[in-house]
C-alpha positions as CSV (number, residue, x, y, z in Angstrom):
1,X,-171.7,29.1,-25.2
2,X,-171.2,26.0,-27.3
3,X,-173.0,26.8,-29.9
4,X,-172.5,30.1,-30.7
5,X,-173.5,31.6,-34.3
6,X,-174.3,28.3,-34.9
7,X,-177.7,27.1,-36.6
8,X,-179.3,24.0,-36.0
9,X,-182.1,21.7,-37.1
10,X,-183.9,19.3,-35.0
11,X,-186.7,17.1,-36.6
12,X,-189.3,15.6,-34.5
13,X,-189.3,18.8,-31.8
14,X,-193.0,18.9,-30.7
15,X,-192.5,17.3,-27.8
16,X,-190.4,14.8,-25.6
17,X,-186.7,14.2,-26.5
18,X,-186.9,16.5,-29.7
19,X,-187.8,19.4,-27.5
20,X,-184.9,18.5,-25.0
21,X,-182.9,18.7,-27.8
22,X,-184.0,21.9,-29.0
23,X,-183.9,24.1,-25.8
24,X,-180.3,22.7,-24.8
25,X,-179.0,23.7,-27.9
26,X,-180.8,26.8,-28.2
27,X,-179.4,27.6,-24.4
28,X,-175.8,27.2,-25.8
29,X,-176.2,29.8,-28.4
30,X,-177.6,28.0,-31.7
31,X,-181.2,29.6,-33.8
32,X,-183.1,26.0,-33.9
33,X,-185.6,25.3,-37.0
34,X,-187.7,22.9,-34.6
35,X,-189.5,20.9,-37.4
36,X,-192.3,18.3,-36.7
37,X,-195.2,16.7,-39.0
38,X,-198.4,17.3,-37.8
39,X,-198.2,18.1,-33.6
40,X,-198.1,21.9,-34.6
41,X,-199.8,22.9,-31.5
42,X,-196.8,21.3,-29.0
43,X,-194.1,22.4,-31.8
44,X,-195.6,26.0,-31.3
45,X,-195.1,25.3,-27.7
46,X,-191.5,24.4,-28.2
47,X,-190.1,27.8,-29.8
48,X,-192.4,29.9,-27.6
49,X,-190.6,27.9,-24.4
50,X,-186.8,29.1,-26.4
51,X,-188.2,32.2,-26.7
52,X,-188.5,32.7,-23.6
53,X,-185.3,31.7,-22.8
54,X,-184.3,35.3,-24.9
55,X,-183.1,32.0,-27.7
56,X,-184.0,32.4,-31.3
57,X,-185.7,29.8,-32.9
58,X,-188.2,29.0,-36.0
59,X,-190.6,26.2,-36.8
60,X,-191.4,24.3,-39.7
61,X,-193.8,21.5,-40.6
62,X,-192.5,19.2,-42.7
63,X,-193.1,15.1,-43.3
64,X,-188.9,13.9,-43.1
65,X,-190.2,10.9,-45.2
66,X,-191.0,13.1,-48.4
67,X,-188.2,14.6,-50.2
68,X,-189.4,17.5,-50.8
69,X,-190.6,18.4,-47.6
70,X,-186.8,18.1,-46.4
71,X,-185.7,20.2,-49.0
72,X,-188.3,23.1,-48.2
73,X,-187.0,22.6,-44.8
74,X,-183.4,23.5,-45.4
75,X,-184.7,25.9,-47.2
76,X,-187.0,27.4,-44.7
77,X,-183.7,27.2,-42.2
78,X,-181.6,29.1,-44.7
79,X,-184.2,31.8,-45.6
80,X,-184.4,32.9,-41.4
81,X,-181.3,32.4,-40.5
82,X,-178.3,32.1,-43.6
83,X,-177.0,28.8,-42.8
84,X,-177.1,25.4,-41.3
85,X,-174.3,23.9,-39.7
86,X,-176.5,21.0,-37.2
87,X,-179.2,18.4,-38.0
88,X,-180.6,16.5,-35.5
89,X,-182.5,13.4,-36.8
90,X,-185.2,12.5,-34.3
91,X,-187.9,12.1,-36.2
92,X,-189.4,8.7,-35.6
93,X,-192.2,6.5,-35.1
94,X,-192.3,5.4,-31.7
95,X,-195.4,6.6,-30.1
96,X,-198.4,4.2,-30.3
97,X,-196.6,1.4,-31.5
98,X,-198.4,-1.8,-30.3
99,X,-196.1,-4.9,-29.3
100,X,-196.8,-7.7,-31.4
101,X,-194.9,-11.0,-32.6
102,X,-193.2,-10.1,-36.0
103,X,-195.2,-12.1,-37.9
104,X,-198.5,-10.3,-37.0
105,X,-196.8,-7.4,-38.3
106,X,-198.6,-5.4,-40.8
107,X,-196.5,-4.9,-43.6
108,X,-197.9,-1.5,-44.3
109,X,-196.7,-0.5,-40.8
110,X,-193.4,-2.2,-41.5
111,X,-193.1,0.2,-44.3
112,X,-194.0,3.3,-42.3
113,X,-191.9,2.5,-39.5
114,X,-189.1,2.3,-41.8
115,X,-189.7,5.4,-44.3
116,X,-189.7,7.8,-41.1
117,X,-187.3,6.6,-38.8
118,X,-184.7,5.6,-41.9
119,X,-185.4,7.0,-45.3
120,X,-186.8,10.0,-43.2
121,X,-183.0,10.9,-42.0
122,X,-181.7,9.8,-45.1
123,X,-183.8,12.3,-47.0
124,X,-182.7,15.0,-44.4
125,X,-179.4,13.9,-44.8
126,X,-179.1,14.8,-48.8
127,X,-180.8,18.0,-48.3
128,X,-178.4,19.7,-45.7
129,X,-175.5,18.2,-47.2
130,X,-174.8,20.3,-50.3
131,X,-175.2,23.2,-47.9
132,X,-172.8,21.5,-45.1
133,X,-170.4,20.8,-48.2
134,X,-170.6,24.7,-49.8
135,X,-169.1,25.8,-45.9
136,X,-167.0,23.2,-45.2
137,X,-168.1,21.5,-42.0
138,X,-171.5,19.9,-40.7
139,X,-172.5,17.7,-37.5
140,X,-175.1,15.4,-37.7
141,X,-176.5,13.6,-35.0
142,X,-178.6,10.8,-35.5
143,X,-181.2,9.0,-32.8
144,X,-180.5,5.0,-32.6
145,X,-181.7,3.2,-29.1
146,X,-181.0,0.8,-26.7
147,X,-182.9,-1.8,-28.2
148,X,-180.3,-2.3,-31.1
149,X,-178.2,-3.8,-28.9
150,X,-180.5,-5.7,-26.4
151,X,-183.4,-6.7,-29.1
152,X,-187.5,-5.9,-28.0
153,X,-190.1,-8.7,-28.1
154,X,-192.6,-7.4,-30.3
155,X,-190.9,-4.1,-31.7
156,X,-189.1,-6.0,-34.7
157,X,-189.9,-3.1,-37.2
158,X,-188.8,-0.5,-34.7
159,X,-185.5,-2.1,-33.6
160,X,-184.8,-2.8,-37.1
161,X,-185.3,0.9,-38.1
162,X,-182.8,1.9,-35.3
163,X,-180.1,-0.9,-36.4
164,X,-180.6,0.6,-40.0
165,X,-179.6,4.2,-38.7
166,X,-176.4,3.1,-37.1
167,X,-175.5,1.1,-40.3
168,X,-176.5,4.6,-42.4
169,X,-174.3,6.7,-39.6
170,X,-171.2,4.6,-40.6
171,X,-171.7,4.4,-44.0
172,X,-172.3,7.8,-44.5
173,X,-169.3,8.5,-41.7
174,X,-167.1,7.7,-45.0
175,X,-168.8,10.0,-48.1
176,X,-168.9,12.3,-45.5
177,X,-165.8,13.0,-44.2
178,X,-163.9,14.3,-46.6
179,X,-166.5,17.1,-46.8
180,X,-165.6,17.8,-42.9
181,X,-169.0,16.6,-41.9
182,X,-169.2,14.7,-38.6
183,X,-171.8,12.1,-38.5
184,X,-172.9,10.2,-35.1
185,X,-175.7,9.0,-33.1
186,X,-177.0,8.6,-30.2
187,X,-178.5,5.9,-28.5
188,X,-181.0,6.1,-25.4
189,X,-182.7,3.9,-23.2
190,X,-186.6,3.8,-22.3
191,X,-187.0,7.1,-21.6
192,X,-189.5,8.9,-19.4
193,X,-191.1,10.7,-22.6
194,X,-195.2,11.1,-23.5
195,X,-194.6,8.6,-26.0
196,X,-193.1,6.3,-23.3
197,X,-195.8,6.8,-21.0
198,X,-198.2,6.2,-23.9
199,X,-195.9,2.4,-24.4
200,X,-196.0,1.2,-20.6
201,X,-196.3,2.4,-17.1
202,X,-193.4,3.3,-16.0
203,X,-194.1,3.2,-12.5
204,X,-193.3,-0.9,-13.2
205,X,-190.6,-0.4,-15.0
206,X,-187.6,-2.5,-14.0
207,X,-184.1,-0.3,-13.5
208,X,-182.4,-3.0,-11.2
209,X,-180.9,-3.9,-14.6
210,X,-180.1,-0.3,-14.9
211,X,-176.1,0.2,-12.9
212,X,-177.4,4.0,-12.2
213,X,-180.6,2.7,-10.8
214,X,-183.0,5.1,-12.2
215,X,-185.3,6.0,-15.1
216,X,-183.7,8.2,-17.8
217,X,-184.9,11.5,-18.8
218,X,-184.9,13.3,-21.8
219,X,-181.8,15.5,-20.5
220,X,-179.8,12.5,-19.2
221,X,-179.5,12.8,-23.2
222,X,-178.9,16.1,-24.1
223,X,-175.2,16.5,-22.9
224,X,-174.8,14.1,-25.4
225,X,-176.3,15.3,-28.5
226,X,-174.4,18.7,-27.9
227,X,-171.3,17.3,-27.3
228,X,-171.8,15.9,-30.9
229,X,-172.9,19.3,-32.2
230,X,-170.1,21.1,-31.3
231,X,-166.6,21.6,-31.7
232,X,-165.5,19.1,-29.3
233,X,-166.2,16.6,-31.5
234,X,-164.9,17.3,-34.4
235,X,-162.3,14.2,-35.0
236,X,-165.4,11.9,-34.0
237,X,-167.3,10.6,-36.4
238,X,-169.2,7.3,-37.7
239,X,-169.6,6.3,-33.5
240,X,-172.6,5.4,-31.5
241,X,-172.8,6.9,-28.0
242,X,-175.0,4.6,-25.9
243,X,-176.8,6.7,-23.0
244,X,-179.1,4.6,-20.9
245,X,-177.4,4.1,-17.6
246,X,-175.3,1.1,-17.9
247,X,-178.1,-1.0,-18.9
248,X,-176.6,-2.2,-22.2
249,X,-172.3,-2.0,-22.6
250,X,-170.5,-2.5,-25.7
């Protein structure tokens, strides 16, 4: 197993791609803190589905855009199970977003967009990295998108958030190195998630633009994010790893 005796966090695990997340990584052998901010009832349904697997893993409700939430987290983490070597930054706002032009853009949801899907992994960020520093090594794998590099009429503030994470995955690629932290995201396309569904019908959605042809699902992305995780990785860091099919190349 990949992951084995190793323990990971993954923010945002009620549902969708956070739950993907959580169950690959809790197949290869990692305990997974599965943390979310209010859907306790699906988060609950997330380590009961590891469970079942004969997987350890804990939950924890925390708000990523409040410090102190992040710290109790870690804490939380390191209280059931002694350490924590992954953090998986998926928290975001995404579901029921509404497109608009930017300039009917409340700037109170410009500021929520922004303190969960940046300063929310930020604030995660600072409070596993003393920890991550103390043992020596760390991964972190961040969630960009798609839409960075192809733009999204009427999703300014959300595509703007995701730029910011890529530009805080590199900068942080550099303090972190020396500590033997790994740092990198992960970028999907639209993605057959409840949140997704909630956004469009994806029945119409267009994947002639799309080389492979299909819709992506949350474990197109997966393989991924535990490639990141693990060992394999560890002279990467500071890279984006765009998984949507072919749709956007750079």
């Amino acid at each position: 197993m990949r992951l084995k005796d190793k323990v990971a966090i993954v923010t945002g695990g009620a549902k969708g791609l956070g739950r993907a997340f959580a169950i690959k990584m809790a197949r290869e052998g990692a305990k997974v803190m599965v943390v979310t901010r209010k859907d306790m009832d699906n988060l609950t349904k997330t380590v009961n589905q590891i469970k079942s697997l004969g997987c350890e893993a804990d939950l924890f409700q925390a708000d990523v855009a409040k410090e102190e939430d992040t710290l109790s987290m870690v804490e939380a983490t390191i209280e059931t199970f002694g350490k924590v070597d992954i953090l998986v930054n998926n928290a975001a706002i995404y579901d029921g977003i509404k497109r608009k032009p930017f300039y009917e853009i409340d700037p109170d949801e410009w500021d929520l967009v922004m303190n969960v899907n940046v300063k929310g992994a930020f604030l995660a960020i600072r409070a596993v990295f003393p920890h991550m520093r103390n043992q020596g090594c760390g991964k972190i794998v961040n969630l960009s998108s798609e839409v960075f590099f192809t733009g999204s009429y009427g999703f300014a503030h959300y595509v703007s958030s995701k730029g910011g994470i890529i530009g805080l995955t590199r900068a942080l690629a550099v303090e972190l190195g020396p500590h033997n932290i790994c740092i990198n995201c992960v970028a999907p396309g639209f993605t057959d998630t409840e949140a997704s569904r909630g956004l469009a019908d994806l029945a119409k959605y267009d994947t002639s633009k799309t080389p492979l042809n299909r819709l992506e699902k949350p474990e197109d992305l997966t393989g991924a994010a535990l490639f990141l995780a693990s060992d394999e990785s560890d002279f990467i860091t500071g890279q984006t790893l765009l998984v949507d099919g072919g749709r956007a190349m750079h």
